[in-house]
Biopython code that builds the backbone (N, CA, C, O; Angstrom):
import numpy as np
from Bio.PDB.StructureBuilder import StructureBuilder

atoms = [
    (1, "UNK", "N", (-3.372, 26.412, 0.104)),
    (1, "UNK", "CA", (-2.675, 25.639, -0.904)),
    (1, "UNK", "C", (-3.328, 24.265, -1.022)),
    (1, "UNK", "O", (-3.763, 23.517, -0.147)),
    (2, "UNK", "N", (-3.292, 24.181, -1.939)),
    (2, "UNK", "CA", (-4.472, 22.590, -2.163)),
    (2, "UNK", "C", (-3.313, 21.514, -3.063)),
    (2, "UNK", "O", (-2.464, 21.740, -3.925)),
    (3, "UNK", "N", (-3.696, 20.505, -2.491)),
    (3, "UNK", "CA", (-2.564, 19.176, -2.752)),
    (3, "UNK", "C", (-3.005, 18.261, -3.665)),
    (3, "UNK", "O", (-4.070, 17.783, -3.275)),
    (4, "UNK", "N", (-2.631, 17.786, -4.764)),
    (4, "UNK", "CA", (-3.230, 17.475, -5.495)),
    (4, "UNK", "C", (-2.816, 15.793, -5.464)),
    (4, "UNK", "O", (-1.608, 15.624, -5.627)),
    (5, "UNK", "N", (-3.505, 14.699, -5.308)),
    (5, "UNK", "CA", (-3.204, 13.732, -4.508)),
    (5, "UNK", "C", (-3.133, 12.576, -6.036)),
    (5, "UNK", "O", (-3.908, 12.866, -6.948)),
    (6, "UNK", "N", (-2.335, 11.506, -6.201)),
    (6, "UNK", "CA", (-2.967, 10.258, -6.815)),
    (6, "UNK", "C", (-3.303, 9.344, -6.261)),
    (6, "UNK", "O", (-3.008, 9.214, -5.073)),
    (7, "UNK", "N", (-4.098, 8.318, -6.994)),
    (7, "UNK", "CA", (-4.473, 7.129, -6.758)),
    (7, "UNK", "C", (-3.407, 6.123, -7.503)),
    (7, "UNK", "O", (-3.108, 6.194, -8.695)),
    (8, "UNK", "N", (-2.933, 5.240, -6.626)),
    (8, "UNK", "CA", (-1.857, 4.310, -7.532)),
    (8, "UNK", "C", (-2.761, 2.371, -6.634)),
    (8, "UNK", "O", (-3.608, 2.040, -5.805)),
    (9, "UNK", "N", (-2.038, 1.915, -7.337)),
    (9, "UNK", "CA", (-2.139, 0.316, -6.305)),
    (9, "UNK", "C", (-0.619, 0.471, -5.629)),
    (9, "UNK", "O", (0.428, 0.949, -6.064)),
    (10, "UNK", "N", (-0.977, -0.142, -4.392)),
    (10, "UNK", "CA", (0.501, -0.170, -3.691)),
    (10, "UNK", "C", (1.285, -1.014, -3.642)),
    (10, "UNK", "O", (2.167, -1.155, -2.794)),
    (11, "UNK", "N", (0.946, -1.963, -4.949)),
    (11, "UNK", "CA", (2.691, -2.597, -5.000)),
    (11, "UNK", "C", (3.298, -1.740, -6.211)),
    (11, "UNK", "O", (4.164, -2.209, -6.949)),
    (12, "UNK", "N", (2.862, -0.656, -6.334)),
    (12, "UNK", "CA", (3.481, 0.235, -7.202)),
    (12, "UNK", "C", (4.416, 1.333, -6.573)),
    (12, "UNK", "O", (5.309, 1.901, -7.202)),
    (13, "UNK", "N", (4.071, 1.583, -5.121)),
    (13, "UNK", "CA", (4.407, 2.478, -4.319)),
    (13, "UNK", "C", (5.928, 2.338, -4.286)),
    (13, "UNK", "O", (6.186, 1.137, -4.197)),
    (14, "UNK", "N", (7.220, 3.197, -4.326)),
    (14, "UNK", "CA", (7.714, 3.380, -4.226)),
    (14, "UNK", "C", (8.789, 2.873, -2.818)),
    (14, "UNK", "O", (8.262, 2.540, -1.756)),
    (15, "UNK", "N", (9.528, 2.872, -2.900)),
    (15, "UNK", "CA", (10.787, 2.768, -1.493)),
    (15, "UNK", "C", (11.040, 3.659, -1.154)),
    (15, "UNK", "O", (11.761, 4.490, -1.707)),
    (16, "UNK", "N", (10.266, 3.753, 0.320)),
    (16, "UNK", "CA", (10.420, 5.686, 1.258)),
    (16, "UNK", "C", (9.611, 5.909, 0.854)),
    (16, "UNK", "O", (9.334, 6.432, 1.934)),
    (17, "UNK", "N", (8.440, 6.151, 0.048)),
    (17, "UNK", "CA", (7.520, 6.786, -0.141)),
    (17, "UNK", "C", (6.682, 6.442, 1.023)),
    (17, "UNK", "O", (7.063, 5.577, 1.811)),
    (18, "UNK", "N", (5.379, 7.168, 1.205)),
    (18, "UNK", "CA", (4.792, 7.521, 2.394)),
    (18, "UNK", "C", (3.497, 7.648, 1.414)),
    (18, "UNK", "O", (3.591, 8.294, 0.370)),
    (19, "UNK", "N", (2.012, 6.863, 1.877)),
    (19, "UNK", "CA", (0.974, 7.411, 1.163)),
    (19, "UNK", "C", (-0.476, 6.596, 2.129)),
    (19, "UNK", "O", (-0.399, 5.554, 2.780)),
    (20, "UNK", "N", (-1.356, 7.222, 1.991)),
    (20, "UNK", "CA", (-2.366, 6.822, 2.857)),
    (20, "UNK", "C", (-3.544, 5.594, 2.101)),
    (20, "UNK", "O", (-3.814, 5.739, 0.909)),
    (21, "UNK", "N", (-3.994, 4.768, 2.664)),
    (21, "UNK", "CA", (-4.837, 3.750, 2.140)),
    (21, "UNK", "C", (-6.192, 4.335, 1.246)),
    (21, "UNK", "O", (-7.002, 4.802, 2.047)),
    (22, "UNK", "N", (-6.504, 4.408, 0.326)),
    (22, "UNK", "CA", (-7.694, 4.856, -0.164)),
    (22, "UNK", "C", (-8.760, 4.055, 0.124)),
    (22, "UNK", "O", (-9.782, 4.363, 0.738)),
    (23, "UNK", "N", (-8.422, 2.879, -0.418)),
    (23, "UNK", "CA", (-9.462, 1.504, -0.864)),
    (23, "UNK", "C", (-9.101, 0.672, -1.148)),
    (23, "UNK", "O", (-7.925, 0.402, -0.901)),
    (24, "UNK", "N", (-10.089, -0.369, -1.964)),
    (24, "UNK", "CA", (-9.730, -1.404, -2.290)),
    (24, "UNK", "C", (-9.840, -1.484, -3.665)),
    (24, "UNK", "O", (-10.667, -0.715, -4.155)),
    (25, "UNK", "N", (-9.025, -2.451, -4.680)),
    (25, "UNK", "CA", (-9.147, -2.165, -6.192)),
    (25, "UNK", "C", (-10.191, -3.790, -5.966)),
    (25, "UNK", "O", (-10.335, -4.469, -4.949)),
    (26, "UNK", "N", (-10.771, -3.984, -7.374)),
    (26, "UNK", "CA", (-11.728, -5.283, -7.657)),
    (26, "UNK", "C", (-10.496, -6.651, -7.085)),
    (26, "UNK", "O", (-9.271, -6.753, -7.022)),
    (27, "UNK", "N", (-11.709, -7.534, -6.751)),
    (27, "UNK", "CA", (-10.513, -9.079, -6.480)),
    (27, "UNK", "C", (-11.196, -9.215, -5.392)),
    (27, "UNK", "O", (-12.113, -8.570, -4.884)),
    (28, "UNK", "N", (-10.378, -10.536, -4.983)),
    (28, "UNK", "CA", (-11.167, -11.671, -3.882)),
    (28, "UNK", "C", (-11.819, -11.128, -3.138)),
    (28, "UNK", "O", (-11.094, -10.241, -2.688)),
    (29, "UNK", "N", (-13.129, -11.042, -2.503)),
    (29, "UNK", "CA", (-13.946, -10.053, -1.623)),
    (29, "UNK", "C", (-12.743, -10.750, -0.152)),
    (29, "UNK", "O", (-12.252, -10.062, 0.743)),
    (30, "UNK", "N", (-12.528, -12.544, -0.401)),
    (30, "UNK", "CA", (-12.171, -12.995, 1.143)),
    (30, "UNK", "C", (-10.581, -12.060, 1.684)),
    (30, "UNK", "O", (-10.167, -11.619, 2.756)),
    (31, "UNK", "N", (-10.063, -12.101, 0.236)),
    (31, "UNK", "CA", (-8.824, -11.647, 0.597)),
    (31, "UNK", "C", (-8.752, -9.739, 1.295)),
    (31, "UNK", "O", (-8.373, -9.090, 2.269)),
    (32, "UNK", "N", (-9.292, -9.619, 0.204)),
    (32, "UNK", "CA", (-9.745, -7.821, 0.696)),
    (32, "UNK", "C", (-10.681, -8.059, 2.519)),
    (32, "UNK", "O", (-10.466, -7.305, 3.468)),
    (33, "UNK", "N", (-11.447, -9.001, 2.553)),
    (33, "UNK", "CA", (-11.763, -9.369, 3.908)),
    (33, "UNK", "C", (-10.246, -9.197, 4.820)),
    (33, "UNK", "O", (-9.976, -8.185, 5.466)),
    (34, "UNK", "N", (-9.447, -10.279, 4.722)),
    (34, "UNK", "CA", (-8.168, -10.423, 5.513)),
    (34, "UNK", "C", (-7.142, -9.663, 5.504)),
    (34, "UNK", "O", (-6.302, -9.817, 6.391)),
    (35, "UNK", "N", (-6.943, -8.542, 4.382)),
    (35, "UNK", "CA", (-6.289, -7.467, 4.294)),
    (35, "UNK", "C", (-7.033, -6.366, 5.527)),
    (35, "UNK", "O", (-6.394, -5.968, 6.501)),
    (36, "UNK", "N", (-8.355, -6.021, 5.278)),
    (36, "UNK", "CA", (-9.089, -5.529, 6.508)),
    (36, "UNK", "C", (-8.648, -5.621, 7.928)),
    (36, "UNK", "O", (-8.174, -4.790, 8.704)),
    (37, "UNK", "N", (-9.107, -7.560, 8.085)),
    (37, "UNK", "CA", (-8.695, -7.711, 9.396)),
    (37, "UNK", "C", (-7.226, -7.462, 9.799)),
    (37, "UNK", "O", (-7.048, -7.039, 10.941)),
    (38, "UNK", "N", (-6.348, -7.630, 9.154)),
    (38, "UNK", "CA", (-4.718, -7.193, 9.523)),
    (38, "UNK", "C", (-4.606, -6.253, 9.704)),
    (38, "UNK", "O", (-3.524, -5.991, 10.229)),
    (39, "UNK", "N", (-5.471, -5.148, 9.464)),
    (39, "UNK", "CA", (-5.145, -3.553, 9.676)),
    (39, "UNK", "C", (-5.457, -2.356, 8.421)),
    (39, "UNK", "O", (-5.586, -1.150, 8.632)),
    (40, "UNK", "N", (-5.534, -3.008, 7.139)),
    (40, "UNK", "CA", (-5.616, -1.863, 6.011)),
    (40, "UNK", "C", (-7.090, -1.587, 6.230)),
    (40, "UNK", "O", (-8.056, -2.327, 6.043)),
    (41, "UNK", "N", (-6.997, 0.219, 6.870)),
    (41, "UNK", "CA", (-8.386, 0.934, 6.583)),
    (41, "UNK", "C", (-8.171, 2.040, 5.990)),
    (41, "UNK", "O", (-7.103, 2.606, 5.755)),
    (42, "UNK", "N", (-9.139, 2.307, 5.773)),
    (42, "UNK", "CA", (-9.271, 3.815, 4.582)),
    (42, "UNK", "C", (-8.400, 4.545, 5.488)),
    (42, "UNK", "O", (-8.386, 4.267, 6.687)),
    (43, "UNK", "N", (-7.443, 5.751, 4.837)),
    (43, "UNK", "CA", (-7.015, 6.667, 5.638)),
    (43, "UNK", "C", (-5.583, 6.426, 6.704)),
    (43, "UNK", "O", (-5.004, 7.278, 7.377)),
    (44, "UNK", "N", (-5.287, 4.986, 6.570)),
    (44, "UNK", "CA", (-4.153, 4.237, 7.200)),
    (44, "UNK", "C", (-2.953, 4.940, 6.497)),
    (44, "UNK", "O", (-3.290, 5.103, 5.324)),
    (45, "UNK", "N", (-1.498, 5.504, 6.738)),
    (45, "UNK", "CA", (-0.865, 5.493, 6.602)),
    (45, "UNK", "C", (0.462, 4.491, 6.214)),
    (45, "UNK", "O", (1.153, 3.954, 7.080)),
    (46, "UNK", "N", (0.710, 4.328, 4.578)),
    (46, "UNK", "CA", (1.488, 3.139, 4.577)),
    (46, "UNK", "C", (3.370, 3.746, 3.925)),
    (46, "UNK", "O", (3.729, 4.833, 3.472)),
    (47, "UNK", "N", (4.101, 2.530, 4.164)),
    (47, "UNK", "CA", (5.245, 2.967, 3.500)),
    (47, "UNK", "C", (6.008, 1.709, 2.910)),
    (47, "UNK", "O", (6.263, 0.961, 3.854)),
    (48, "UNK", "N", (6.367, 1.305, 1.981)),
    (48, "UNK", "CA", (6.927, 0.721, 1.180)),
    (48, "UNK", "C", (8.702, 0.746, 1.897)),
    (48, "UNK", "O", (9.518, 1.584, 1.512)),
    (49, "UNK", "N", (9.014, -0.250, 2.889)),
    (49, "UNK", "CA", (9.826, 0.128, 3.369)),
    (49, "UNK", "C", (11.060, -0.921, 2.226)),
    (49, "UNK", "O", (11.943, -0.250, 1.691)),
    (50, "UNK", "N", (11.055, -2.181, 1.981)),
    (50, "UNK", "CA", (11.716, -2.903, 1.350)),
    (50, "UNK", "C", (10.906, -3.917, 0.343)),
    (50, "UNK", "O", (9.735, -4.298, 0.314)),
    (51, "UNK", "N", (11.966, -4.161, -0.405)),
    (51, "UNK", "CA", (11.352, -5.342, -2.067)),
    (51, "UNK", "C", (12.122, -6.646, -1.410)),
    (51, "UNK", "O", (12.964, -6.383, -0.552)),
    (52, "UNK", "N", (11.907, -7.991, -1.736)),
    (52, "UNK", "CA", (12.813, -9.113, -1.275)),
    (52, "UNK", "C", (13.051, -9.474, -2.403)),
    (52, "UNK", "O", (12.270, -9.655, -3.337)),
    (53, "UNK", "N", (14.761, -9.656, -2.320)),
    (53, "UNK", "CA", (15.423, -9.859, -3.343)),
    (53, "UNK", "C", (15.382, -10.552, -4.489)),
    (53, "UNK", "O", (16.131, -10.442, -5.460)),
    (54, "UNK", "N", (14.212, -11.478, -4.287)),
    (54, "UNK", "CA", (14.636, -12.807, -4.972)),
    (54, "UNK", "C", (12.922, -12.039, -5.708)),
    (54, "UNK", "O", (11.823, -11.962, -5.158)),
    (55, "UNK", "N", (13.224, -11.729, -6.674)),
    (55, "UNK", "CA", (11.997, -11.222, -7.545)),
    (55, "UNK", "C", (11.166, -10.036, -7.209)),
    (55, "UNK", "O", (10.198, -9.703, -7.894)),
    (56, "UNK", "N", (11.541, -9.433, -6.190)),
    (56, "UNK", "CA", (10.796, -8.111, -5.561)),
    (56, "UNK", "C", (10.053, -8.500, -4.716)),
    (56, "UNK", "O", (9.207, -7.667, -4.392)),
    (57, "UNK", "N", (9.995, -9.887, -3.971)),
    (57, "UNK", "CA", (8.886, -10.647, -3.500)),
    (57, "UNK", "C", (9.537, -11.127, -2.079)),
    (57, "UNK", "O", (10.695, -11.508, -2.252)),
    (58, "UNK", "N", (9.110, -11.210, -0.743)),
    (58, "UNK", "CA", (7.705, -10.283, -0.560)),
    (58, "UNK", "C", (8.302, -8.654, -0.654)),
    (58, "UNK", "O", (9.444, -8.231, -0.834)),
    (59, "UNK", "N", (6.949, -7.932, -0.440)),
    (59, "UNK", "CA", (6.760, -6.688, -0.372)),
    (59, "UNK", "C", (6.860, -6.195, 0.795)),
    (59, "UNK", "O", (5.760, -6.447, 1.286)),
    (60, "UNK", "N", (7.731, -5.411, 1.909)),
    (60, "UNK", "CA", (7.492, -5.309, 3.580)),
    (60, "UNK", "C", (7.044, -3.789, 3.871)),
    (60, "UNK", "O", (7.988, -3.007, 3.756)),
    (61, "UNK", "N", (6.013, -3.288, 4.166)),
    (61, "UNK", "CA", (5.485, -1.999, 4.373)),
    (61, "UNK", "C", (5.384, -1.890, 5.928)),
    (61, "UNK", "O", (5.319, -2.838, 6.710)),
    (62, "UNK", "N", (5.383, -0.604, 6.222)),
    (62, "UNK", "CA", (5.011, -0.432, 7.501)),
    (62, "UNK", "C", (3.933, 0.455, 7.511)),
    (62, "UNK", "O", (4.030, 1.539, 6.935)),
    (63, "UNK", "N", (2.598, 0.016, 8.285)),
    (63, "UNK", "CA", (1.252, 0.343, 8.069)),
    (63, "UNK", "C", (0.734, 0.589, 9.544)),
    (63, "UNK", "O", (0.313, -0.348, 10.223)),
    (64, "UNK", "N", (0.799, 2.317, 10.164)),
    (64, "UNK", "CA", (0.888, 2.645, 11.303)),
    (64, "UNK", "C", (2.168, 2.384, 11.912)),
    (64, "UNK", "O", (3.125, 3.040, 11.500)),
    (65, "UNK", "N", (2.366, 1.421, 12.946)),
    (65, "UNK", "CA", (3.341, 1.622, 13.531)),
    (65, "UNK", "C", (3.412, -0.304, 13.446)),
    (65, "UNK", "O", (3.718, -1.134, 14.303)),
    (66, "UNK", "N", (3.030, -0.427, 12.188)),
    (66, "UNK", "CA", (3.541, -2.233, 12.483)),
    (66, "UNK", "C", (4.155, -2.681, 10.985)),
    (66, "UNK", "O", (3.688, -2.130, 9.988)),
    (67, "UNK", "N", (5.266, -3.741, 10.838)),
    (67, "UNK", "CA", (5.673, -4.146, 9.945)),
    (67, "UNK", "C", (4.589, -5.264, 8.835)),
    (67, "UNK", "O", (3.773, -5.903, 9.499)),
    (68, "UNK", "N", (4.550, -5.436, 7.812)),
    (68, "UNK", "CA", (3.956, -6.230, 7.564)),
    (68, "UNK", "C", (4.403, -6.987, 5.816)),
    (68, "UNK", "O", (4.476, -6.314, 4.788)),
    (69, "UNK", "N", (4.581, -8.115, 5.883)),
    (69, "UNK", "CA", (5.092, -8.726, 4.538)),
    (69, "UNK", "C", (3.551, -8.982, 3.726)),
    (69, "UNK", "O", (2.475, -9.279, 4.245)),
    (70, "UNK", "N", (3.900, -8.733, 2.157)),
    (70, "UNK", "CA", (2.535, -9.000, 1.528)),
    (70, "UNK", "C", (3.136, -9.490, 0.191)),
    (70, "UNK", "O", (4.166, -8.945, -0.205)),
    (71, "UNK", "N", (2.436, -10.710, -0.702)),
    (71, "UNK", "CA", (2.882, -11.168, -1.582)),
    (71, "UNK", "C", (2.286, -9.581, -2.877)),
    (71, "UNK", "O", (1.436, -8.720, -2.649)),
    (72, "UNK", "N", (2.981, -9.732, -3.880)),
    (72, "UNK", "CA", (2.342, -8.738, -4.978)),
    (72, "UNK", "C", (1.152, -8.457, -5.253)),
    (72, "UNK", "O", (0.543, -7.401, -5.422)),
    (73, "UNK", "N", (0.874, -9.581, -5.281)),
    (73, "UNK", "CA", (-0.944, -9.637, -5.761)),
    (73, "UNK", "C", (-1.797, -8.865, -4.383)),
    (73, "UNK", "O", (-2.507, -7.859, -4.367)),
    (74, "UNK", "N", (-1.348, -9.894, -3.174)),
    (74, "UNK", "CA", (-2.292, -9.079, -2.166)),
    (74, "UNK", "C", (-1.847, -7.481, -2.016)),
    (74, "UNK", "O", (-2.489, -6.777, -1.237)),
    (75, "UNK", "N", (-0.923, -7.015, -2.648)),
    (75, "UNK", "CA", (-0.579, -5.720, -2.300)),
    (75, "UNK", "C", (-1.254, -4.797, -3.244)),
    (75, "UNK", "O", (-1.675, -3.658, -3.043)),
    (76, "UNK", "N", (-1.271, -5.515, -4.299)),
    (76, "UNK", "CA", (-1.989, -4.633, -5.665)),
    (76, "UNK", "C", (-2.883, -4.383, -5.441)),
    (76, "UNK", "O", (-3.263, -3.453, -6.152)),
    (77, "UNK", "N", (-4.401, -5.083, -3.964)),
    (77, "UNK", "CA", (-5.079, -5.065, -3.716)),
    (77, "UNK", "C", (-5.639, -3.643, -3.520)),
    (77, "UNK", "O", (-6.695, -3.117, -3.871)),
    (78, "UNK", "N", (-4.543, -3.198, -2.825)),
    (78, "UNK", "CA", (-5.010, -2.153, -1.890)),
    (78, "UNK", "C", (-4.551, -0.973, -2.553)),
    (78, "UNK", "O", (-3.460, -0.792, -3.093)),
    (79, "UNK", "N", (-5.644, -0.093, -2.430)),
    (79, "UNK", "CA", (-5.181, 1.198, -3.616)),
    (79, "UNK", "C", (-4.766, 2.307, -2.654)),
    (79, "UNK", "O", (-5.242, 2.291, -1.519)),
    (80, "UNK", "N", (-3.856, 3.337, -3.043)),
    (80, "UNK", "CA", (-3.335, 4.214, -1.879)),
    (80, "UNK", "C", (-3.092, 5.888, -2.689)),
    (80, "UNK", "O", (-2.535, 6.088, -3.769)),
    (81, "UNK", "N", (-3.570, 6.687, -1.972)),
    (81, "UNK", "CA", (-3.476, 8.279, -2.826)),
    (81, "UNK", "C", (-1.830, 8.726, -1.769)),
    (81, "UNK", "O", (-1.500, 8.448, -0.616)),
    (82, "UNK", "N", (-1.247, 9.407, -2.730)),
    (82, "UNK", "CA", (0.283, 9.939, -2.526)),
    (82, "UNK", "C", (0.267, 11.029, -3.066)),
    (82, "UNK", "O", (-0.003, 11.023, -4.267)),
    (83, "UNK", "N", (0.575, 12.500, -2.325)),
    (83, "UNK", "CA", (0.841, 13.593, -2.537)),
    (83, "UNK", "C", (1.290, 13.893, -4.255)),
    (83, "UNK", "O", (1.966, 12.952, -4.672)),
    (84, "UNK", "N", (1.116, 14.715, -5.051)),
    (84, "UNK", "CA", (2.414, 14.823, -6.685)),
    (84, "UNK", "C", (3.494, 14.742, -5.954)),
    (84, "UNK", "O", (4.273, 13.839, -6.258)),
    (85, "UNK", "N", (3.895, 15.742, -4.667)),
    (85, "UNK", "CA", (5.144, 15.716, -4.639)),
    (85, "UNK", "C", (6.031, 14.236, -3.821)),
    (85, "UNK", "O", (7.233, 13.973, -3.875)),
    (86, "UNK", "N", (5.029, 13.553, -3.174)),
    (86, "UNK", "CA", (5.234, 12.405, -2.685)),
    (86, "UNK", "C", (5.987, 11.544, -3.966)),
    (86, "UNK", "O", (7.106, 11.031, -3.921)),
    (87, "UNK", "N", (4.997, 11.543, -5.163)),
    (87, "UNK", "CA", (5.401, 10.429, -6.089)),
    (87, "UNK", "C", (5.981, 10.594, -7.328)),
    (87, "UNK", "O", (5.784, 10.066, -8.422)),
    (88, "UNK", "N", (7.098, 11.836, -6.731)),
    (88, "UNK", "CA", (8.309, 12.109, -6.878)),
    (88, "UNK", "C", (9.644, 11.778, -6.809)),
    (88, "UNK", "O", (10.501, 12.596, -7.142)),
]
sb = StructureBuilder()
sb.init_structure("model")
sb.init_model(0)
sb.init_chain("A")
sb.init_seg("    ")
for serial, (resi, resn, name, xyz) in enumerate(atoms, 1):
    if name == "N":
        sb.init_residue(resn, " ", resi, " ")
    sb.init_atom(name, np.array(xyz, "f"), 0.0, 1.0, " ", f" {name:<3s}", serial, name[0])
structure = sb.get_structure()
């Protein structure tokens, strides 16, 4: 059975959804640098655990087994493939 996967940016990702790091979309090489060093690598497992209230801002994912807050923009950064039935 073959899974047919998308590519989204992950401040698009859903609440509970579950989807793995692809890449990086175009933008700051430094920032995509410091997204790196914090932990986003290809193949990372992320989840969109909460939005903060006050405008959807920050964004709090859990990426492996660690929490992490990201403003919109740095989140849009990072592009992530999610199952069809994931992004459901």
């Amino acid at each position: 059975m073959t899974t047919t996967r998308t590519t989204i940016r992950m401040d698009t990702l859903r609440r509970g959804k579950t989807a793995r790091v692809a890449g990086f979309g175009e933008g700051d090489p430094q920032l995509i640098a410091k997204l790196r060093e914090v932990g986003f690598a290809e193949g990372d497992e992320v989840e969109l655990l909460a939005k903060g209230w006050l405008g959807g801002v920050p964004l709090s994912f859990r990426l492996n087994r660690t929490m992490i807050a990201l403003r919109k923009a740095e989140a849009a950064l990072v592009l992530v493939e999610q199952s069809r039935e994931q992004a459901k």
